[in-house]
C-alpha positions as semicolon CSV with decimal commas, in nm:
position;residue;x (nm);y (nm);z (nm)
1;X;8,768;8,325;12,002
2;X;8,921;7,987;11,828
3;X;9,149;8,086;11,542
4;X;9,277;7,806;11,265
5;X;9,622;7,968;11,300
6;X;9,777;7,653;11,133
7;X;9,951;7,798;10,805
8;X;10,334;7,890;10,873
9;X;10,529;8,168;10,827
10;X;10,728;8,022;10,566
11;X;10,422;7,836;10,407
12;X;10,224;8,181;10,416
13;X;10,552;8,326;10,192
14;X;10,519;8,014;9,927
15;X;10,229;8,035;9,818
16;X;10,129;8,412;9,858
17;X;10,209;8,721;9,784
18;X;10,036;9,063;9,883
19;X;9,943;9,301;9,646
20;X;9,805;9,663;9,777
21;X;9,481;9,532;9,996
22;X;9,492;9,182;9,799
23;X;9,629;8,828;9,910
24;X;9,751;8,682;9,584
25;X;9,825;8,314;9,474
26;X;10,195;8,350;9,400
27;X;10,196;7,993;9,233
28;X;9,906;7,727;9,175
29;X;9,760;7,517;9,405
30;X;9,500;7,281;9,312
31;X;9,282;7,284;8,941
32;X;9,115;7,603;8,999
33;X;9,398;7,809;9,127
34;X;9,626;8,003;8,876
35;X;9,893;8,253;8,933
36;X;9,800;8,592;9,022
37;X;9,438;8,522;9,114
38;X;9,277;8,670;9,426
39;X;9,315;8,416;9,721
40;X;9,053;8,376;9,924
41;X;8,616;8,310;9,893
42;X;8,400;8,540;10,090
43;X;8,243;8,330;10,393
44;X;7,925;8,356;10,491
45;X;7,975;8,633;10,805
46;X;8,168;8,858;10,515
47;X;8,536;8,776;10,577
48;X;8,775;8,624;10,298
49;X;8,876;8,300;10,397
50;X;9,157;8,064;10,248
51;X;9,167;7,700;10,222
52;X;9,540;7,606;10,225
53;X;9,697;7,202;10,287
54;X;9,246;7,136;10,320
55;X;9,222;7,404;10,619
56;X;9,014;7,709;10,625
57;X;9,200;8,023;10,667
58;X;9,120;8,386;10,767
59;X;9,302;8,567;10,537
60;X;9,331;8,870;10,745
61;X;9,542;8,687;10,989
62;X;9,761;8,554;10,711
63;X;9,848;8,860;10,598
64;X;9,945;9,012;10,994
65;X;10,162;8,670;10,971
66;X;10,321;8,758;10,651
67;X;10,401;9,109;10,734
68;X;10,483;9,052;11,111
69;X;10,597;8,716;11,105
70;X;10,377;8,565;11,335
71;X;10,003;8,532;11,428
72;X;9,787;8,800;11,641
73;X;9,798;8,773;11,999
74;X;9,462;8,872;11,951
75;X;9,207;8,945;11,748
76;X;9,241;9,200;11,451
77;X;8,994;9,458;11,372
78;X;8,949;9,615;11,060
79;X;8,944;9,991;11,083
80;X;8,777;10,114;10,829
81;X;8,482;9,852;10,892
82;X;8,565;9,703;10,554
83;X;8,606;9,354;10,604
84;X;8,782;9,241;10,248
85;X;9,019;9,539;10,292
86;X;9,323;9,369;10,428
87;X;9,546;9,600;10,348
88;X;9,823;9,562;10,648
89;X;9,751;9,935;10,732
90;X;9,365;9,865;10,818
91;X;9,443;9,627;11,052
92;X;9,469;9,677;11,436
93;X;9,481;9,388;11,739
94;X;9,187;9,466;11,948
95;X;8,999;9,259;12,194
96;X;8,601;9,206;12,191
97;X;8,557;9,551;12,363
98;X;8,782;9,752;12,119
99;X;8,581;9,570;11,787
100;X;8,227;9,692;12,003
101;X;8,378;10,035;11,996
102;X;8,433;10,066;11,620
103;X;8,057;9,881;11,491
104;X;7,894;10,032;11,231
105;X;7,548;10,187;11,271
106;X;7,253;9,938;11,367
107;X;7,038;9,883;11,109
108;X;6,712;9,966;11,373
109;X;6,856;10,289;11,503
110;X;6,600;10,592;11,392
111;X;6,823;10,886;11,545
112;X;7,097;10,816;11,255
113;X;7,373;10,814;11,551
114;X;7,465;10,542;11,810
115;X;7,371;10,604;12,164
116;X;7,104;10,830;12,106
117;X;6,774;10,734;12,139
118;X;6,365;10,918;12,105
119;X;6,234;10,796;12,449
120;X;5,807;10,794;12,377
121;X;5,773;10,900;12,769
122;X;5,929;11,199;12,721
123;X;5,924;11,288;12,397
124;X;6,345;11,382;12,410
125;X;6,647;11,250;12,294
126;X;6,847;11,027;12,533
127;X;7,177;10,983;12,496
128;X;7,323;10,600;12,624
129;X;7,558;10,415;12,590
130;X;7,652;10,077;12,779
131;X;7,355;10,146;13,008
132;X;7,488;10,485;13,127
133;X;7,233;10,743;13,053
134;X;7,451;11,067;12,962
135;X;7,153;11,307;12,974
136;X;6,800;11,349;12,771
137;X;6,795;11,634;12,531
138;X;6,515;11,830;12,325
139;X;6,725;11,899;12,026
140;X;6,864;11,566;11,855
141;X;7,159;11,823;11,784
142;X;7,238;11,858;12,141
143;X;7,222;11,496;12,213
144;X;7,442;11,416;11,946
145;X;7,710;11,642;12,065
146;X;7,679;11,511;12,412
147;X;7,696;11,122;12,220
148;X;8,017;11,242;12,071
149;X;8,195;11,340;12,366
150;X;8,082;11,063;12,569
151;X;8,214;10,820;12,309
152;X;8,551;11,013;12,245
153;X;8,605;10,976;12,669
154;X;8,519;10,625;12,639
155;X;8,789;10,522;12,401
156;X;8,543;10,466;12,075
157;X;8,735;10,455;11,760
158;X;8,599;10,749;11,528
159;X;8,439;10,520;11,231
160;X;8,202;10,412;11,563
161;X;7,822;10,416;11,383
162;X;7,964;10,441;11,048
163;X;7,645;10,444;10,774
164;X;7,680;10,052;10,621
């Protein structure tokens, strides 16, 4: 992942300040910026974004930098799945296989939890995840319970198939 990790720690403190879950403007910067007002625009893929000194931002990773006083190793993940909450508290460095593990619910899914699937062959449930079949089930019940435990051994976070 290629992050635009160019805003300093001391830069990050000038201009902003963090209120709660919110990046604020601590003083203006440009004609449409005043004092106090939310930093950031939403992007298109849902994440606030900053444009400080004419480069785009994350502002999630600004505010690790302001509270930490440096960048991520890594990527950050948002915990709660909400991707304008940045409050310091709701975010955790993960890798590509920890953000996989905390996704909310596919739109397409029709069992109403991840991993569990109506196979038409067999008229069951099947429970898999990351090609591993962990069983087929007649109750959806069952197979949700056996989804649960296979995720909790697996190292899923527990907002995994949150509803959207």
């Amino acid at each position: 992942m290629n992050f635009n990790d160019s805003v300093s720690y001391e830069r990050a403190h000038e201009l902003f300040e963090m209120k709660g879950d919110t990046l604020l403007w601590k003083k203006p910067s440009g004609n449409r910026v005043k004092k106090g007002m939310r930093a950031g625009h939403m992007s298109t893929n849902g994440y606030l974004r900053v444009t400080v000194d004419s480069v785009d931002n994350t502002v999630h990773r600004i505010v690790w930098l302001m509270h930490y006083g440096s960048y991520p190793s890594n990527e950050l993940d948002h915990e709660d799945g909400n991707k304008v909450n940045n409050h310091i508290s709701n975010l955790r460095l993960s890798d590509r296989d920890d953000q996989l593990k905390n996704m909310p619910l596919q739109s397409n899914n029709k069992s109403g939890y991840p991993g569990v699937y109506l196979r038409s062959d067999t008229n069951k449930y099947e429970v898999k995840i990351m090609h591993t079949s962990y069983g087929c089930f007649s109750k959806l019940e069952d197979a949700i319970v056996r989804a649960k435990e296979a995720h909790k051994s697996l190292g899923y976070h527990t907002n995994h198939g949150r509803k959207q």
